[in-house]
C-alpha positions in Angstrom: 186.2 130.9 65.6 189.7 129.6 64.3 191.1 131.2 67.2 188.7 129.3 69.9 189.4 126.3 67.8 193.3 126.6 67.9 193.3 126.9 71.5 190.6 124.1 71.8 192.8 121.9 69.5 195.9 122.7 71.7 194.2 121.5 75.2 192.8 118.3 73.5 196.5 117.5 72.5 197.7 118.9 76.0 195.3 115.8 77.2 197.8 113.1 76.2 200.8 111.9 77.9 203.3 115.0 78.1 205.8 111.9 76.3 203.1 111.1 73.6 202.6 114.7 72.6 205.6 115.3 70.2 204.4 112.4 68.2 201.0 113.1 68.5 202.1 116.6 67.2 203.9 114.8 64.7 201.3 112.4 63.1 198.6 115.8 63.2 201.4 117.2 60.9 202.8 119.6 63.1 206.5 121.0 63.8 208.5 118.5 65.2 210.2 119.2 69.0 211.6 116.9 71.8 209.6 115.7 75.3 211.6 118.3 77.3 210.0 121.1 75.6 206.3 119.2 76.0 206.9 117.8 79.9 207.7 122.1 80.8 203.9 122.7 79.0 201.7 120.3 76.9 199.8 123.1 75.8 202.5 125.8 75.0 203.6 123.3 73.0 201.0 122.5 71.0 199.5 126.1 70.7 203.1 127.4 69.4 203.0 124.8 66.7 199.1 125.7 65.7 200.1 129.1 65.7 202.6 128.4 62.6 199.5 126.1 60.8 196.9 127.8 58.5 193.4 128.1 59.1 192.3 125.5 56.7 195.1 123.5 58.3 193.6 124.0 61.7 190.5 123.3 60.7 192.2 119.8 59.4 193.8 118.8 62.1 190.8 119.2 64.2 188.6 117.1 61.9 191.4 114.4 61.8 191.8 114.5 66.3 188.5 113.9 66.6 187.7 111.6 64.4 190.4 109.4 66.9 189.2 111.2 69.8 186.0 111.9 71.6 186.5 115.7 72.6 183.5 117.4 73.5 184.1 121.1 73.0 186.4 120.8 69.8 183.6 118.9 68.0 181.0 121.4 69.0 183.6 124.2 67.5 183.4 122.3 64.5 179.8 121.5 64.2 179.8 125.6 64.9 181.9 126.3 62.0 180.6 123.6 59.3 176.8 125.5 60.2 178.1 128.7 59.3 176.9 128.4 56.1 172.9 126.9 56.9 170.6 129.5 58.3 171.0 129.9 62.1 168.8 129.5 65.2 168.5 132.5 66.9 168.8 134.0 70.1 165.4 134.2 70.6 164.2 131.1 69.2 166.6 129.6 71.2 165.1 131.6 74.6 161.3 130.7 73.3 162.5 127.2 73.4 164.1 127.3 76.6 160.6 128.8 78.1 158.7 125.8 76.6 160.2 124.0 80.0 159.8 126.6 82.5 158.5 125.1 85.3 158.1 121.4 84.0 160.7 118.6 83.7 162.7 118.1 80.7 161.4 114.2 80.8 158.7 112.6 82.5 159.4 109.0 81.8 162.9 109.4 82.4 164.9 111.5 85.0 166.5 114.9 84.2 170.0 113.8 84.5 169.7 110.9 82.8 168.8 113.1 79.5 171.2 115.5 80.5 173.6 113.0 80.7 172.7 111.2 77.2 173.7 114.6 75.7 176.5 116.2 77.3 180.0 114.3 78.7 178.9 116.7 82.0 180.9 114.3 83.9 183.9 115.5 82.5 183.1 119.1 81.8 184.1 121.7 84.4 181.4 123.9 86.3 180.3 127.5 85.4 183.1 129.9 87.8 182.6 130.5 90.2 181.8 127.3 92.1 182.9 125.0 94.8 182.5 122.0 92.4 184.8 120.5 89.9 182.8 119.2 87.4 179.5 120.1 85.6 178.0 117.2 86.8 178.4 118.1 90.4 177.3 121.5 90.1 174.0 120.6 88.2 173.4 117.2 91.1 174.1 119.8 93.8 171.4 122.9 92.7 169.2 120.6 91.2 168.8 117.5 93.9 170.1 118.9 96.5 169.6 122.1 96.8 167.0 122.8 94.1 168.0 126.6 93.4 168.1 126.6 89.5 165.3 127.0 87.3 165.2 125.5 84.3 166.3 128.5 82.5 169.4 128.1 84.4 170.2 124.3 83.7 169.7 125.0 80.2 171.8 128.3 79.7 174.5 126.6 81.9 174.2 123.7 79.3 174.7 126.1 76.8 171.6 125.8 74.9 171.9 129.4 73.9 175.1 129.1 71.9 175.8 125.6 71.0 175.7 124.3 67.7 173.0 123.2 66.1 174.0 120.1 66.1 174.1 119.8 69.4 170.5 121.8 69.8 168.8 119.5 67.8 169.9 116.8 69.5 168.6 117.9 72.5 165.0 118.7 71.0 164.7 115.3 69.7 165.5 113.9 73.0 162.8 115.8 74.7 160.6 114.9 72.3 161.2 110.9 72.4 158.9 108.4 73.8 161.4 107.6 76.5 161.1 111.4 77.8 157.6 111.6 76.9 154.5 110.1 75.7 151.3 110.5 74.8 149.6 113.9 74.1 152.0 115.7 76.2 154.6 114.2 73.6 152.9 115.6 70.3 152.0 118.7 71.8 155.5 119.9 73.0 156.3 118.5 69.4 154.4 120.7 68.1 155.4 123.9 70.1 158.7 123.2 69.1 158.5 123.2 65.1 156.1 126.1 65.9 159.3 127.8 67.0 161.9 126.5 64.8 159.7 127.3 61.2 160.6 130.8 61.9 164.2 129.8 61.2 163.9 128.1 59.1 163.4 124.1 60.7 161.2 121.8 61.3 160.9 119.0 63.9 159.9 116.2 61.9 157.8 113.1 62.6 160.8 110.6 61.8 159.1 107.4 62.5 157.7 105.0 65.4 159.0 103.0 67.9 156.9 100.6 70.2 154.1 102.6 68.6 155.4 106.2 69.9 156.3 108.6 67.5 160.1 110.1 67.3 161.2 113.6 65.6 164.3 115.1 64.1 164.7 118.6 62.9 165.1 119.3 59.1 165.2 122.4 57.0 161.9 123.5 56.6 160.0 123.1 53.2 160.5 126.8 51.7 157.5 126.6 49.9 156.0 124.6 46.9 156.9 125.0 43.3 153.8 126.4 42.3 154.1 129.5 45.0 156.2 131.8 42.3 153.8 131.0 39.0 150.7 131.3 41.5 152.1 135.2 42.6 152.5 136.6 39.6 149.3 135.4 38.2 147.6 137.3 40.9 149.8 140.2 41.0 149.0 141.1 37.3 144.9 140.1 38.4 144.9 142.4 41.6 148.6 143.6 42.8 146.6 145.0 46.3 143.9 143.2 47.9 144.0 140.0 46.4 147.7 139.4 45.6 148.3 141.0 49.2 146.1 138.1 50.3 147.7 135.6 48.8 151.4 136.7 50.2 150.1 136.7 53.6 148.7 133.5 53.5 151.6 131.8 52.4 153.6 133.6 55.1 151.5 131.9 57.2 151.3 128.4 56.4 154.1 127.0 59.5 154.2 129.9 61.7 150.1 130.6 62.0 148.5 127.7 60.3 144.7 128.2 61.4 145.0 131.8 60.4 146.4 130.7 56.8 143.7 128.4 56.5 141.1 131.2 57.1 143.1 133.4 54.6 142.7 130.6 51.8 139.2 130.7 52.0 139.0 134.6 52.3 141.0 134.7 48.8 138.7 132.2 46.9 135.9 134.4 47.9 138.0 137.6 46.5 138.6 136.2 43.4 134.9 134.7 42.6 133.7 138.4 44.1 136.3 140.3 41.9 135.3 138.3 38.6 131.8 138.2 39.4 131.5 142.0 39.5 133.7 142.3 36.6 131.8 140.5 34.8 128.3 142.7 35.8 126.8 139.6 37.9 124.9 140.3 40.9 126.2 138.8 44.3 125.1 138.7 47.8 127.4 140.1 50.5 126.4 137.0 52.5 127.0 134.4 49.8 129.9 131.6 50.7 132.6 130.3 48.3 130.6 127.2 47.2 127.7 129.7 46.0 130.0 132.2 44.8 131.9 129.5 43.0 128.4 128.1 41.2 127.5 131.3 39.7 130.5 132.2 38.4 130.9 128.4 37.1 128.0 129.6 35.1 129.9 133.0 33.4 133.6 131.0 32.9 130.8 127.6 31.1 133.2 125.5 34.3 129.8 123.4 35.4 130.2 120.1 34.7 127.0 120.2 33.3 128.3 123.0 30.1 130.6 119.9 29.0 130.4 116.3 27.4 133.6 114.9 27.7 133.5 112.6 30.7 137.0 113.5 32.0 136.1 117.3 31.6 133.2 116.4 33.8 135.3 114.6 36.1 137.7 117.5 36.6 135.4 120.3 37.0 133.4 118.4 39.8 136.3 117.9 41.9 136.9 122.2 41.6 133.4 122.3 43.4 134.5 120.1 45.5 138.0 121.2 46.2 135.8 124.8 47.1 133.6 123.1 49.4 135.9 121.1 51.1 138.0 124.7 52.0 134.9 126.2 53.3 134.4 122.9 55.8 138.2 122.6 56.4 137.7 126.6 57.3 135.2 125.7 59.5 136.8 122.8 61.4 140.3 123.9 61.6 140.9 127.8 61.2 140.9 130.6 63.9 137.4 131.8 62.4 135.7 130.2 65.4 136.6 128.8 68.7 138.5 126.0 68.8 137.0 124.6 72.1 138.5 121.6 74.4 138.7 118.9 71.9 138.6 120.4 68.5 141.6 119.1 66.5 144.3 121.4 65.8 145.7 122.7 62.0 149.0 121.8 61.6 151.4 123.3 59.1 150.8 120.6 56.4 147.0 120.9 56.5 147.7 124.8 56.1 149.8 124.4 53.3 147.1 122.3 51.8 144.6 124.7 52.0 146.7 127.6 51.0 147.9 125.8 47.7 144.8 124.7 46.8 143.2 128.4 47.3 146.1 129.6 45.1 145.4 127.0 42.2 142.0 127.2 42.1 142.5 131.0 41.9 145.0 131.1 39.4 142.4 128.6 37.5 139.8 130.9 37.4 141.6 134.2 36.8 143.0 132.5 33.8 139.8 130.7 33.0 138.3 134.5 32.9 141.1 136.4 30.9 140.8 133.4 28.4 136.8 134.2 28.2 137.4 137.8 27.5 139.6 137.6 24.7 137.3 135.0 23.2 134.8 137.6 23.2 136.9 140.8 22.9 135.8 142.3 26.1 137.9 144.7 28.4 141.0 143.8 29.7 141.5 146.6 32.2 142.1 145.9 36.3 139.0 145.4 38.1 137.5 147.8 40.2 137.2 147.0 43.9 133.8 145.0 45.1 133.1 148.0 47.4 132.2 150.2 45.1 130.1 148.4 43.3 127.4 148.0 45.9 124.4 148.8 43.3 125.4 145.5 41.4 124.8 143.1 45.2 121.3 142.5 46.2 119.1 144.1 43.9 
């Protein structure tokens, strides 16, 4: 990358006058030399006095050209080595999000070009060899307009979409999602598409605020998980380290990239738990009974009714934990993949997943704790449960 950037570094100098480049060379700090030496080659000039500096120098110089100078490709080899140290976009991230536009427009409101032309200085930048055209610009007018023999793929690799910094990347998603590109529910759907993708490395494209009512994103780092995620595992690891800890990982995996599956998973590990206590404890349960009914009778064995306690704000706590169960047993309904979604059923997002999951997970951890507490009071056995399913002489009798 230091190499790229040297030779980058030395054509943006070789830009200048071939008089102004020895003290050009001299204010970036570089050897010294006379305008003979730079009017027989700007560049060779330039590169022979990189070639003395250090990296770190290099990557100096660079900074301090253009932060006088607008020069496209050195500040993208900068942006490219600053990023080395965040987590990268792939490959294929980047190839899913080229598909999002195959066979559609990269704007609605607005024409192609003109986004293209907001992003990259294609005016200036030469075309892919080989071609009859001189600049980028011409090239992209003359199999785009004229001719109309690119796809979108193609515009978008030639753009460089595949390799360019992330900088740069993320720029271009938050100008395809803009109002000005488009608006409406074809906005927030390819919005959501997009931080879809990018959770899987890591990002997120963020609702970053309104204007003229429209919503506009920007991509962030991703949330990595909440605080409670760590405390939560291991308190269901030492309960169950298979089924129900294995339940709990999976739903957490799948909070941004599978949000409506999560959501079904954070009911399914409420249920485990209540099913997994309840039969520890020798109660009788129903194969077809829900969280909410699962989650009354064993409020009865852990004394967690609202009813088995006096102290108003006792009361007041407890009936929200009903609640909280009930209210993931309707959001489970109205938002997970357990049933069809139909044409205008409204879509789980990765916060309302998130929700769910860390609400499963603390109620959980609640009543695992709530139980191991009730044992020791009463000295009872403190050994792993057995698995529900081979129990079945305890359910419906």
């Amino acid at each position: 990358m230091i190499k790229e950037l040297r030779h980058l570094l030395a054509s943006a100098i070789a830009d200048a006058k071939a008089y102004d480049v020895p003290g050009l060379c001299r204010r970036l700090n570089l050897g010294d030399g006379d305008e003979q030496e730079a009017y027989a080659s700007k560049y060779k000039y330039a590169q022979k006095r990189l070639g003395d500096a250090s990296a770190n120098q290099v990557v100096t110089i660079a900074r301090q050209l253009a932060a006088e100078e607008t020069h496209f490709g050195l500040a993208e080899q900068l942006a490219k080595i600053d990023e080395l140290k965040g987590p990268p976009v792939t490959t294929i991230t980047r190839r899913r999000l080229i598909a999002l536009f195959e066979g559609r427009p990269l704007a609605r409101e607005i024409d192609d070009m003109e986004l293209i032309r907001s992003l990259w200085p294609i005016a200036s930048l030469r075309a892919p060899h080989p071609s009859d055209e001189a600049t980028l610009e011409d090239y992209l007018h003359r199999h785009t307009i004229r001719n109309d023999d690119l796809t979108q793929r193609d515009v978008l690799e030639t753009l460089g979409l595949l390799t360019c910094s992330r900088a740069q990347l993320f720029k271009f998603l938050a100008a395809v999602t803009a109002p000005d590109a488009f608006s409406g529910t074809e906005q927030v759907e390819l919005a959501e598409k997009i931080d879809g993708l990018l959770r899987h490395d890591s990002y997120t494209l963020a609702l970053a605020g309104r204007i003229s009512g429209s919503p506009f994103y920007t991509v962030r780092l991703a949330p990595t998980g909440s605080p409670a995620d760590e405390s939560i595992s291991a308190a269901l690891a030492a309960f169950d380290p298979t089924q129900v800890h294995a339940r709990w990982t999976t739903a957490m995996e799948r909070r941004a990239s599978e949000p409506a599956g999560a959501i079904t998973l954070a009911r399914t590990l409420l249920e485990d738990v209540c099913k997994w206590i309840l039969d520890q404890a020798g109660e009788i349960w129903q194969d077809a009974d829900d969280p909410p009914v699962l989650y009354r009778k064993l409020a009865k064995v852990l004394k967690l009714a609202p009813d088995d306690h006096t102290e108003q704000v006792f009361k007041q706590i407890l009936g929200s934990c009903q609640s909280v169960v009930e209210s993931l047993g309707a959001l489970r309904n109205k938002l997970s993949d357990a049933h069809s979604a139909g044409p205008k059923r409204a879509r789980p997002q990765p916060r309302h997943a998130e929700l769910a999951v860390n609400l499963a997970g603390a109620m959980a951890t609640f009543l695992v704790a709530t139980w191991e507490a009730r044992k020791g009071e009463a000295g009872g056995r403190s050994t792993p449960p057995a698995s529900p399913s081979v129990t079945e002489s305890k359910k419906g009798q």
